[in-house]
N, C-alpha and C positions, 0 to 999 in steps of 0.2 A: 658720160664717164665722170665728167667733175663733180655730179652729186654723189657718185659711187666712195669719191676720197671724203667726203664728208661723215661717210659711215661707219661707224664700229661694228665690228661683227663678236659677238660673245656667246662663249661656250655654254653652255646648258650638259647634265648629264640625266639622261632619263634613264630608270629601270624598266624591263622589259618583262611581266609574269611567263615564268616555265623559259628564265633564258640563262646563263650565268655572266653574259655579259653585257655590258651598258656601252649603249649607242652614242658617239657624239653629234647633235644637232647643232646647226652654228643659225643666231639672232641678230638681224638686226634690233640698234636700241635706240629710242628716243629719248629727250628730258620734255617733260610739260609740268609751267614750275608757275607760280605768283608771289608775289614780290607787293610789301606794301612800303616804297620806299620815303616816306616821310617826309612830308612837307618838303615835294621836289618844287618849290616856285623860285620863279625865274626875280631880277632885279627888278622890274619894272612895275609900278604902281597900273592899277587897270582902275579906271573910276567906275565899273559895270562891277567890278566885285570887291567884298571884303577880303583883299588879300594884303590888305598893310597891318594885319595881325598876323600876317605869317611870321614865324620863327626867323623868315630870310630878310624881310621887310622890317621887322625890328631891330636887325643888327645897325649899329653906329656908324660903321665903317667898314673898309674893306668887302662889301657884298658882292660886288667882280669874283675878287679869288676866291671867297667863299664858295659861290656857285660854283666855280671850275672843280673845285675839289670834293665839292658835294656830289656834281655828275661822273665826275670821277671813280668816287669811293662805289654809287652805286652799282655802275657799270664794271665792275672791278669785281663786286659779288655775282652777278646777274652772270660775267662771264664764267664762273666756275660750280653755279647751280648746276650737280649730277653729272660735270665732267669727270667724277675720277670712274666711273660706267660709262659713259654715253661718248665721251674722250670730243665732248662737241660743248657748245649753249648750248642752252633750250632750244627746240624749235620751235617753241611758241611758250610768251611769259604772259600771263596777267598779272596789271600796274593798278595799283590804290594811291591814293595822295598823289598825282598828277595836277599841276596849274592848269597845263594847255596843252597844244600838240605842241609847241617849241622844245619847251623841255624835254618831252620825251625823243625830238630828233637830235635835242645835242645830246642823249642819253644814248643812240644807237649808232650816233654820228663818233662818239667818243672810239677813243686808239685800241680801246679792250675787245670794241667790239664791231668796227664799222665793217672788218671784214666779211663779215657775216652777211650784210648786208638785208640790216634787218626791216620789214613794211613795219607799218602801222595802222590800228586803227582807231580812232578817236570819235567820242561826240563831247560837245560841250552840255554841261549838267546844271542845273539848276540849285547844285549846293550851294550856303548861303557860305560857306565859307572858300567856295571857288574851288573847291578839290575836287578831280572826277576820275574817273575808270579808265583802262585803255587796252590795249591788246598789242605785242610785239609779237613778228612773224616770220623767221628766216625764208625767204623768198624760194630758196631751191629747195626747198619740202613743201609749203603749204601756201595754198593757191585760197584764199579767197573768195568766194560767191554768193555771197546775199551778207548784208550789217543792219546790222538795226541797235535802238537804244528803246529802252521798257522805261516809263516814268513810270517812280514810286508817290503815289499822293497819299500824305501821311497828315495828321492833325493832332494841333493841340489837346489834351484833353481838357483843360481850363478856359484856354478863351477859343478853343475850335479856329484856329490860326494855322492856315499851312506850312507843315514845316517843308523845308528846301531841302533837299538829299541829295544823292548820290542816283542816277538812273543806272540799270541794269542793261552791261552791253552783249548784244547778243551778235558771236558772228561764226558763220556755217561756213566749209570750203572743204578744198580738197587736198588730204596729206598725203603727199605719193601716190594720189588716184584714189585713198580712199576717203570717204563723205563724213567729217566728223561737226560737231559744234560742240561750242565753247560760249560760256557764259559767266560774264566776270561781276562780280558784287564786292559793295559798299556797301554794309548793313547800318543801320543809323547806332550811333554810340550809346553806352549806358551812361550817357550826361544824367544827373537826377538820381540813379541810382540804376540797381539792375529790374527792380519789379516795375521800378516806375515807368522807366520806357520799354520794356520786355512787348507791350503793344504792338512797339513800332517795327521791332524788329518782326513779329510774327506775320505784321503786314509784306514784309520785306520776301518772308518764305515764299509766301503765301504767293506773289508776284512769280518766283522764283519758279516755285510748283507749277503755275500757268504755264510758264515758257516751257519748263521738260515736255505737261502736258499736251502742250501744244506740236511739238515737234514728236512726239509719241503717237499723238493722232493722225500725222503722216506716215511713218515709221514707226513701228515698235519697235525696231531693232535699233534704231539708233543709238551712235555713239557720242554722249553727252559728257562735256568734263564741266562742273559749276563750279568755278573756283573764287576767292576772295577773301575779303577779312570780314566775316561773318557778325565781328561782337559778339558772339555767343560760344560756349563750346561747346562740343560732338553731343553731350548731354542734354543739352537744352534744350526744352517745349518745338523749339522754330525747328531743329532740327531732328526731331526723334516724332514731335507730334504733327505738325507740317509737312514736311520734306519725309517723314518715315525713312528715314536715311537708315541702313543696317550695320550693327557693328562686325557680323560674320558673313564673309562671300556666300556661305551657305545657304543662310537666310533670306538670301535677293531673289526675290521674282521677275520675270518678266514685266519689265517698264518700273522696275524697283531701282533703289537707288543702294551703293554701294558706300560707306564713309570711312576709308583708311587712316584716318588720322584717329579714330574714336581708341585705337589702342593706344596711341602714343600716350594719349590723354590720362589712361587708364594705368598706365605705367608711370606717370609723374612726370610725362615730359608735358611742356610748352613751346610757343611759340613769340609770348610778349606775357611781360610779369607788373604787377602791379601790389602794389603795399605786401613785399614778402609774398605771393603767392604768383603761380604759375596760370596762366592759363592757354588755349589751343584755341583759338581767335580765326587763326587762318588754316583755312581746307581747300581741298579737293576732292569734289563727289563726283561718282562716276556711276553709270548704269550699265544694268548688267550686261547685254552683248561683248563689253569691256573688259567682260569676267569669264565667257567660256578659253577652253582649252584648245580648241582648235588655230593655231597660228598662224595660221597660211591668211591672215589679215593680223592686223597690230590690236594686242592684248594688254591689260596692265600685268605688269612685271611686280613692281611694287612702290612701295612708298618713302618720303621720309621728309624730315625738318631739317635744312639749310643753318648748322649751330655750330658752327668752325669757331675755333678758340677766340682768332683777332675777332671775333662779330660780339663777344663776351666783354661787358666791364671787366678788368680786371684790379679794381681798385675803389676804395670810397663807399659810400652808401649806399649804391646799387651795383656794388660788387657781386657778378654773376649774373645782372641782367642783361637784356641786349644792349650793345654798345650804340645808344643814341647820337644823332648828328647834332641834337640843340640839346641843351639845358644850363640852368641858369643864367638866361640871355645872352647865351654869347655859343659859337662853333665849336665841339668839339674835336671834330675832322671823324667823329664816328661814323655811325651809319646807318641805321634803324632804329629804331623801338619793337620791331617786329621782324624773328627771322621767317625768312623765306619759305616756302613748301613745293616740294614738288613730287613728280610720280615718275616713273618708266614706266614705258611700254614698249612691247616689242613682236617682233614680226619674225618666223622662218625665213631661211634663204636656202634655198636648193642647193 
């Protein structure tokens, strides 16, 4: 019974052909959202990584309360991703810019959100700048059963030097008994420009595409969410020519992939801006069994981008971008560079 109060139940009105009147169905709803919340590192210098170029690391002073208010801020967002539907958090976020697992347990540990009583899962990455992936889990939905981490080996094109990334976390379990995976991506940055490392990130698909494939080759029905901050958007080679991601449910075949953000994109929306321009960075892709009609299993419902007013500058020179935690050396109690994404889905209730 105590998972049952965690649930929202939401109307739906279907028409009926040859009836005049329309049936109420009642939904359970889910949120499954990602979140890249920006240079979360903790105070503590690690001599195994370069994390004393972090944004937190550079600060003069005060880096205690900084952090508090940093975990603060992001746990703060995290808690109201797809509540004003889902009337819950997420029951499962994927994290970009993670230091370690510390962070992330005073992130679930925080007063916005401890009640939830959120898992984790973590692996440590081989980013040269110490940032990695992670996985948040509300305990009374989704049950865990196999983890793993994909290394990305990527190279210089000049001196044929391996660059350090971001591995690919992979983790399968059970949502209310049903068998979903989730796989969370770092795509390597457009450092250099966008053609010049456009490589890396294909290499990045291409890894990506493995893993659906691979879990396809068990299952073709499976239910796959890839979620992440891509570096690229809905448009781009990695994901239209790689990943054949679709921009129309219609267009999804079996073991196809589904990409709901591609409209937002197409509309002028984004997710993190850069020199006056928008772009859709962070997604969620999904495959098709995701996409039939049949509810008596959890369906996507729909989509959207986490761009609440306080998450907006409102002021200065990057008036109307996301409201960052750092710039110009110093805290400004903001909170991203990049908002949020997430999806519904949802399930019949008899």
């Amino acid at each position: 019974m105590k998972k049952l109060n965690y649930l929202i139940v939401i109307l739906l009105f279907f028409a009926f052909i040859n009836t005049n009147a329309q049936e109420k169905r009642k939904f359970k709803v889910h949120t499954v959202a990602f979140y890249n919340v920006e240079n979360l590192f903790d105070t503590i210098n690690n001599p195994n990584k370069f994390d004393e170029a972090s944004p937190m690391m550079e600060l003069n002073f005060n880096r205690g309360d900084v952090y508090k208010k940093k975990v603060r801020n992001m746990a703060r967002v995290i808690s109201e991703i797809g509540a004003d539907v889902s009337k819950n958090t997420p029951v499962i976020i994927g994290l970009s810019e993670v230091e370690n697992r510390q962070v992330i347990e005073d992130l679930a540990n925080d007063s916005s959100l401890v009640k939830k009583d959120y898992g984790i899962v973590h692996f440590e990455s081989p980013d040269a700048r110490g940032i990695d992936v992670a996985l948040m889990y509300q305990k009374a939905f989704f049950t865990p059963t196999d983890t793993s981490s994909h290394e990305l080996k990527i190279y210089d094109d000049n001196t044929r030097k391996r660059v350090y990334t971001r591995d690919q976390l992979l983790v399968s379990g059970k949502l209310e008994g049903e068998t979903i995976h989730v796989i969370v991506n770092h795509w390597p940055s457009r450092s250099g420009g966008e053609a010049r490392s456009r490589p890396k990130r294909i290499a990045a698909a291409k890894l990506n595409k493995r893993i659906i494939d691979s879990l396809q080759a068990i299952d073709p029905y499976a239910k796959i969410f890839s979620m992440g901050d891509l570096n690229d958007d809905p448009t781009n080679s990695s994901l239209k020519d790689i990943l054949k991601a679709k921009r129309d449910k219609e267009d999804v075949k079996l073991k196809g992939i589904y990409n709901p953000m591609e409209n937002f994109f197409k509309n002028g929306l984004g997710s993190n801006a850069y020199r006056d321009a928008w772009s859709l960075f962070d997604q969620i892709l999904i495959t098709k069994p995701l996409l039939e009609t049949d509810y008596s299993s959890f369906r996507f419902y729909k989509a959207g981008i986490f761009n609440k007013q306080y998450l907006t500058n409102k002021k200065g020179r990057y008036k109307g971008y996301p409201f960052r935690s750092f710039a110009d050396g110093g805290f400004t109690n903001g909170y991203s560079d990049h908002f949020p994404v997430y999806v519904h889905i949802i399930k019949e209730v008899k």
